[in-house]
N, C-alpha and C positions, 0 to 999 in steps of 0.2 A: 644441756651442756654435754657434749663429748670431746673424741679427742678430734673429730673431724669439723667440726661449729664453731670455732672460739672467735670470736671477735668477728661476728658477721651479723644478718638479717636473715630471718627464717619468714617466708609470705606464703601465704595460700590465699584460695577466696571460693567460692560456694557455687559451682559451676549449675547445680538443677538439684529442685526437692521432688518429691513426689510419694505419695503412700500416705500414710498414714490417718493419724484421728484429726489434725490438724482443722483446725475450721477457717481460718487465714492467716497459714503462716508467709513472712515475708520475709524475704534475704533481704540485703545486703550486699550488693553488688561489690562494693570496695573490698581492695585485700586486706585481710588479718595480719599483722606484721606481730611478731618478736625480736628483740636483740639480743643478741648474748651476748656477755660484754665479760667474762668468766676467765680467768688466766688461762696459761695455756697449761693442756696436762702433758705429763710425762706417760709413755706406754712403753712398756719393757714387755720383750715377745722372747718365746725361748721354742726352741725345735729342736726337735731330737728324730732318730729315727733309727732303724735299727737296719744295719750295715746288711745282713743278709738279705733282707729284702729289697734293697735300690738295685735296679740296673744301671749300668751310666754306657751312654753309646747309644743307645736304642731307640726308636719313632716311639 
């Protein structure tokens, strides 16, 4: 859960193995799904900056 996920589906799925000690390992072609079903959050952002240093105007 973040503030960017709430209330969606998050999927992947296991595109190639290779390496290892494995003696037969086997995917899974199907996708792994989660849901987040998580309220939604609040983000409070604060900026500051210090006036001598901003140009305004400029490329």
């Amino acid at each position: 859960n973040d503030v960017y996920n709430n209330g969606s589906t998050v999927s992947t799925t296991i595109a190639k193995t290779e390496g290892g000690n494995f003696e037969n390992l086997v995917t899974d072609p199907k996708a792994a799904e989660t849901a987040i079903t998580d309220s939604i959050d609040n983000t409070t952002v604060s900026l500051t900056a210090d006036k001598a240093s901003v140009v305004e105007g400029g490329d």
